[in-house]
C-alpha positions in Angstrom: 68.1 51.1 -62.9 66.7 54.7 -62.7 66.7 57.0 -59.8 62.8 56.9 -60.3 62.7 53.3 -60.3 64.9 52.8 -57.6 62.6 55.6 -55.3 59.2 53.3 -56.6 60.7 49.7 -55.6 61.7 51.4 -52.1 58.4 52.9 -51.3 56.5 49.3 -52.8 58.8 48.1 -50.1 57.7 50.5 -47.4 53.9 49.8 -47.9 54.3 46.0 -47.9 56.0 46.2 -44.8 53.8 48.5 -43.5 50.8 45.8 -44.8 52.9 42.8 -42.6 53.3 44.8 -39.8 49.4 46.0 -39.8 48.5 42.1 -39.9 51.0 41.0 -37.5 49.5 44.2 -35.3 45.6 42.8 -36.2 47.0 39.2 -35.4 48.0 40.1 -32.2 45.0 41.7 -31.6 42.8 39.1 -32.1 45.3 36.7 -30.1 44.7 38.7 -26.9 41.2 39.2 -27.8 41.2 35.4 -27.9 43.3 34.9 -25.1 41.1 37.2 -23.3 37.8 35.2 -24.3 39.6 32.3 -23.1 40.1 33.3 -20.2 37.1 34.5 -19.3 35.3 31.3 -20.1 37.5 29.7 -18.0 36.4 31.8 -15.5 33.0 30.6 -16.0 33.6 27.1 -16.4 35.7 27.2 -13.1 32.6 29.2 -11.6 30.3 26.3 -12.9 32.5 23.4 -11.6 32.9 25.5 -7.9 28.9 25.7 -8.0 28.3 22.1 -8.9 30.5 21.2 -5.9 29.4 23.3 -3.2 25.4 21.6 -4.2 26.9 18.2 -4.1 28.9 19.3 -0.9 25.2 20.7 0.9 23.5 17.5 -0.6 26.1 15.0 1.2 25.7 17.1 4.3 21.9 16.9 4.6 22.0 13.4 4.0 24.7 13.0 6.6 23.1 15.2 9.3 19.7 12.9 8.2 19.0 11.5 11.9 17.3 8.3 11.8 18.6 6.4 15.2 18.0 8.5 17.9 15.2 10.2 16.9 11.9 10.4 19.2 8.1 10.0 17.1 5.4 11.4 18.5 7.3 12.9 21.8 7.3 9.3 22.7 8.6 6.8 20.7 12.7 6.5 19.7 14.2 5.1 17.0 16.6 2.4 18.1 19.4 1.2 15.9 19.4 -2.7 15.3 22.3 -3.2 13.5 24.3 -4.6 16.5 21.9 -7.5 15.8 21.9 -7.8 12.3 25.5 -7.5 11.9 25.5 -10.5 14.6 23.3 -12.7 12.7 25.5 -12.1 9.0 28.5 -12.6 10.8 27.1 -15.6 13.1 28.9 -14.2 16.3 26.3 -13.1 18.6 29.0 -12.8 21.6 28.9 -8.9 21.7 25.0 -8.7 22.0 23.5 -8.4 25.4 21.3 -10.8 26.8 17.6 -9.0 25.5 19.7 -8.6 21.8 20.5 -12.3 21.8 16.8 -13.5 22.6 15.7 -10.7 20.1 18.3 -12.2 17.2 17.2 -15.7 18.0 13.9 -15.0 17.4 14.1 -13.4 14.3 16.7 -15.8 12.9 13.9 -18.5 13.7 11.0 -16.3 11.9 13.4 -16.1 9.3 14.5 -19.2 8.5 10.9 -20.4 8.6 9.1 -18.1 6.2 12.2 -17.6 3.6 12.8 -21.1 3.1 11.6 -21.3 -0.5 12.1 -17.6 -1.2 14.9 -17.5 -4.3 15.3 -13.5 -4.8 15.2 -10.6 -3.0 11.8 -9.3 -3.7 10.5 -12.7 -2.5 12.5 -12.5 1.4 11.0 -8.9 1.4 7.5 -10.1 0.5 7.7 -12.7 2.6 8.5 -10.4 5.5 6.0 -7.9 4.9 3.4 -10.7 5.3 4.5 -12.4 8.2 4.7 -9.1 9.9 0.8 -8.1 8.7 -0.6 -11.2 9.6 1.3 -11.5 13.3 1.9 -7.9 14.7 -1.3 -6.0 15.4 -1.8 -2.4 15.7 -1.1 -1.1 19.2 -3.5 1.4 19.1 -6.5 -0.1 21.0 -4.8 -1.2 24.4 -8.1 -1.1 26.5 -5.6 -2.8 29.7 -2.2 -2.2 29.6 0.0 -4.7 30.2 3.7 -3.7 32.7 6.5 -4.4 30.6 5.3 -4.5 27.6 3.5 -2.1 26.2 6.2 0.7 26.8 8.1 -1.7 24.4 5.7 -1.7 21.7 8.5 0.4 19.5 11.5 -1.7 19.5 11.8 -5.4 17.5 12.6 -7.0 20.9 8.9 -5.8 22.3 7.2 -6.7 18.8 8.9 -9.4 18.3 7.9 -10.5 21.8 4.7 -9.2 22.3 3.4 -9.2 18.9 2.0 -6.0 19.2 3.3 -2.3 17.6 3.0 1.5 16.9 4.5 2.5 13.8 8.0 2.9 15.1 7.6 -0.8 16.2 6.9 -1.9 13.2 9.3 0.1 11.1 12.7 -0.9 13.5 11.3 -4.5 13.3 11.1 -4.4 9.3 14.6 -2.7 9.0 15.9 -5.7 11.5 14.9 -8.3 8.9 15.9 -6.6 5.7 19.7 -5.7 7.2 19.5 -9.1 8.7 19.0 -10.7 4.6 21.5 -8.1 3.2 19.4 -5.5 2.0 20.0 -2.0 2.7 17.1 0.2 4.7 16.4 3.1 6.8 13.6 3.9 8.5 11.5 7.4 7.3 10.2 9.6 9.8 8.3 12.6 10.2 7.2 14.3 13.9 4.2 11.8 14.3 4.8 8.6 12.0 7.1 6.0 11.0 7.8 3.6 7.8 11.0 2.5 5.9 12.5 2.9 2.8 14.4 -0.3 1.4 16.6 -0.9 -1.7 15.9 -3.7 -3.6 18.4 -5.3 -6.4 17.2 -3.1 -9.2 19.2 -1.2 -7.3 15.8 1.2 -6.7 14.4 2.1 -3.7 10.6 1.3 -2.4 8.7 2.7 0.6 7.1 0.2 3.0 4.7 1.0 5.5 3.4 -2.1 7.8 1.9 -0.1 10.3 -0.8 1.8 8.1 -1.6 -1.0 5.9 -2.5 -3.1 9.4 -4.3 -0.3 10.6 -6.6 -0.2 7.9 -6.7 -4.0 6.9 -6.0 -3.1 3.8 -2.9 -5.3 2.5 0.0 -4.3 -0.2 -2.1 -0.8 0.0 1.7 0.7 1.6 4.0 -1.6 0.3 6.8 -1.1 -2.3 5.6 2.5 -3.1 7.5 5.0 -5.4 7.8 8.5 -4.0 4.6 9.7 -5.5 2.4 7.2 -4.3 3.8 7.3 -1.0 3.3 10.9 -1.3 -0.4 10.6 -1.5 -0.5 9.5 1.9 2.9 10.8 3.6 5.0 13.4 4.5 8.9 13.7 4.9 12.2 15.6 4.1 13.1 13.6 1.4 16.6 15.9 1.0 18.3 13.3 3.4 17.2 10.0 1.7 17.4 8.7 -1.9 14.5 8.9 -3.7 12.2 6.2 -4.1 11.7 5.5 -8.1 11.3 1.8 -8.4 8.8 0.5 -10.7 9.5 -3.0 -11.0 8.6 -4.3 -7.9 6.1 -2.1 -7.1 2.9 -4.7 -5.8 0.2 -3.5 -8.5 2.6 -3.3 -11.4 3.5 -7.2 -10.6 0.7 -8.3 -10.0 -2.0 -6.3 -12.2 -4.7 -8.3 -14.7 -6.1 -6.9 -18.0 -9.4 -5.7 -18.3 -11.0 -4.3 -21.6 -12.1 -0.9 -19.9 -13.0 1.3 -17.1 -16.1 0.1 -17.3 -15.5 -3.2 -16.2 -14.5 -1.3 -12.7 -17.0 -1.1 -10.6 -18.2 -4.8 -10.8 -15.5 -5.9 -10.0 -14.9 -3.4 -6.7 -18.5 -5.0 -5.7 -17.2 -8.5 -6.0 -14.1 -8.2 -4.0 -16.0 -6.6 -1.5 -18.1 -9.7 -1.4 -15.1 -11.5 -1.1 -13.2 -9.8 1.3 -10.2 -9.1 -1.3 -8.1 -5.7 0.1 -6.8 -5.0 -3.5 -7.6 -5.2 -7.2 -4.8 -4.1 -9.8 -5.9 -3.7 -13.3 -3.6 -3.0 -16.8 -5.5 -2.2 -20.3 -5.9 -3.3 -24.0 -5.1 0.3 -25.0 -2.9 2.8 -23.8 -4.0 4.4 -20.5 -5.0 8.3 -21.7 -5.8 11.5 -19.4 -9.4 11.2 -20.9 -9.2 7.7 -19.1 -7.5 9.4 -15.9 -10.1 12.2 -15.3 -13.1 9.0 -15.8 -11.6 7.0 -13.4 -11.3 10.0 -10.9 -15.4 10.4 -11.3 -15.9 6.9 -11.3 -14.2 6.7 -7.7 -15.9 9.5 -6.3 -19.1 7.5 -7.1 -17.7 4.9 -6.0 -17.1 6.0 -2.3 -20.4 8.1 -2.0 -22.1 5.0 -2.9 -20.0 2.5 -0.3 -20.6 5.7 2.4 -24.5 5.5 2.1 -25.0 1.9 1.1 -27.1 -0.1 3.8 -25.8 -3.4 3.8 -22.2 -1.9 4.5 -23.0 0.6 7.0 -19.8 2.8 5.6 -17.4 0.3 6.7 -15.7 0.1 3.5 -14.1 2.5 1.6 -11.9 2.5 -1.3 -9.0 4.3 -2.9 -7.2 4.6 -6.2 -3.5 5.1 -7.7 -2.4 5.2 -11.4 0.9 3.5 -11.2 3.4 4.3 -14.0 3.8 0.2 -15.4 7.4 1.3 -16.7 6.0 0.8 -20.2 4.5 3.9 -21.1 1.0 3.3 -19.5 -0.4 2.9 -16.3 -1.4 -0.3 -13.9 -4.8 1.0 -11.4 -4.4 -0.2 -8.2 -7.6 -0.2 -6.5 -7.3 -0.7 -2.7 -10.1 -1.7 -0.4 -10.3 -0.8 3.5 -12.6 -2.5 6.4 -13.0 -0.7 9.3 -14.6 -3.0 10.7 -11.6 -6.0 9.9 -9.1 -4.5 11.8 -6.8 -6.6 13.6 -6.4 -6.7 17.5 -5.8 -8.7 20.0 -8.8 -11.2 19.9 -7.4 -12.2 17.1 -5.6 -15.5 18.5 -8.8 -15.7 20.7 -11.0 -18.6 19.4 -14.7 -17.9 18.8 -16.4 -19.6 20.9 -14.3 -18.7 24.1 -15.1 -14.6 22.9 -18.5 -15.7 22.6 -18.7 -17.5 25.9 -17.4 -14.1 28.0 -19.6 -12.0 25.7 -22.7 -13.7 26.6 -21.6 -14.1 30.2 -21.3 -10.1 30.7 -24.4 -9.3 28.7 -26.1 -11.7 31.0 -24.8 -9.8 34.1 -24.9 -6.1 32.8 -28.8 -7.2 31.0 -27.5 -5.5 28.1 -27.1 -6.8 24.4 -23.4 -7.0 23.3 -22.2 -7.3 19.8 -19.3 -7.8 17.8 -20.0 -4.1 16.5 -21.1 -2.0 19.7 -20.6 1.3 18.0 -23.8 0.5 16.1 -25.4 -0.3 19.2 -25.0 2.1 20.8 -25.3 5.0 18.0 -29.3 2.9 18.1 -29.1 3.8 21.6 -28.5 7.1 22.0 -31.1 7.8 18.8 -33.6 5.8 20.9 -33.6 8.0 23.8 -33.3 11.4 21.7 -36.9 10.1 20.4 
């Protein structure tokens, strides 16, 4: 081999090494550029996962700091815990209650053997409940004599239960008392000046329940098993200490709704439940509900309640309102519910007639006035006379 060729193959030598080393070099740089990536999405992830904790970490903490037991409605009003009770009644030991919790878990054992006897599910105890409770508590909000001993315990089941008569605190301890009692998990929802519950049913979905506004109103299922934005319509709470309320299944309306061709069909029938007396009407469509079918049914009601306010046979005692209620099958069920002002329930309800008649005649007859069953009438008439 030549000196020349010996001086070529060295410096083909040199350059390829070179061309190794200048990889191995670039390899390394993209390694660390790599490693340096890595790193900083690690960072990130790690920044992600630290974020996601500390919100599920302030979540848990509202919901524990959620005070439900304890807390005072209305400046008046506490929220007693019942579960001393119902925890006697599952376990069938009622040795640890007092004497007042005994006779209050005797009573409701008795109410609750009676009216769940053929009830098979869950949704049918509740039901069942809810209805004994509207047709036997009344509303204790027109006390014209108060009566010592019991109506400063108008707000815990022992005074309902007792003296059939609540506020809405009343109602709502009373209505979490039963459903612990059957197994079913509820709390009761509070804001500074009103009461309800919230229960969970086995859909494993919670449903808002409020007794207390659909007596005050006589207007039946109106409050009962309610998804948040329903409820919402006619409630107010911190919802960031409770689960959310997204059942659809056992919502009242959706369960119980009847097809109808169209909207037209509406108003008819509002006029003949009226006639009727019915509290609700719950109607699902042929064709898919629409927003063109929304905004009609939003005019339609608004026509509907100027006409019941000026309407001379009904003297504005009725009124009614409308929800679209998602059915949970891509449309919509309209629950229309129907209020009587002049149906609401109190305590000459378990009065018979004739004995309210007798001691209404009797003080007309001594006062020489004319007393009716609706004196606000009377005396509006009055007062309008005597302007004249």
């Amino acid at each position: 081999m030549s000196k020349k060729e010996k001086i070529g193959k060295t410096v083909g030598k040199v350059v390829l090494g070179i061309g190794v080393a200048a990889c191995l070099i670039g390899n390394l740089a993209l390694g660390a550029y790599q490693l340096r990536e890595s790193q900083a999405n690690d960072k990130k992830i790690l920044k992600y996962v630290d974020r996601q904790l500390k919100k599920q970490a302030e979540e848990a903490e509202k919901e524990n700091s959620y005070q439900e037991d304890g807390y005072v409605v209305g400046d008046s009003y506490e929220i007693m815990s019942t579960k001393a009770i119902s925890d006697a009644y599952k376990s069938g030991d009622v040795s640890k209650l007092s004497k007042k919790e005994k006779a209050t878990e005797k009573q409701a054992k008795e109410i609750l053997e009676k009216i769940t006897k053929k009830c098979k599910t869950d949704y049918e105890k509740e039901l069942a409940v809810y209805e004994w409770m509207y047709k036997n508590i009344s509303n204790d909000s027109s006390n014209t004599i108060s009566i010592s001993n019991r109506a400063s315990d108008t707000y815990t089941p022992a005074g309902v239960l007792g003296g059939k008569k609540a506020v809405c605190v009343g109602y709502a301890t009373t209505f979490r008392m039963f459903m612990e009692m059957l197994g079913l998990e509820c709390h009761v929802v509070h804001n500074d000046y009103h009461s309800w519950d919230l229960v969970k049913l086995d859909d494993n979905q919670w449903y808002h329940v409020d007794v207390y506004s659909d007596v005050s109103s006589s207007s039946k299922y109106a409050n009962f098993n309610m998804p948040d934005g329903i409820a919402a319509a006619g409630h107010e709470w911190d919802g960031s200490g409770l689960p959310e309320a997204t059942g659809v299944k056992y919502c009242y309306p959706v369960r119980n709704a009847v097809e109808i061709k169209d909207l037209y069909q509406v108003p008819a029938k509002i006029k003949q439940a009226i006639t009727k007396k019915k509290s609700g009407l719950y109607f699902k469509f042929k064709n898919k509900v629409t927003d063109k079918d929304m905004a009609l049914s939003e005019t339609m009601m608004n026509d509907i309640s100027n006409a019941l306010a000026i309407s001379d046979t009904l003297n504005g005692e009725i009124s009614a309102s409308a929800y679209w209620y998602d059915d949970g099958k891509e449309s919509y069920v309209l629950a229309i519910f129907i209020s009587s002002y002049s149906d609401t329930p109190n305590d000459n309800s378990e009065l018979d007639e004739k004995v309210v008649k007798k001691i209404r005649k009797l003080v007309s007859k001594t006062f020489d006035v004319r007393l009716t069953d609706d004196m606000e009438d009377v005396v509006d008439r009055e007062e309008a006379s005597k302007e004249k």
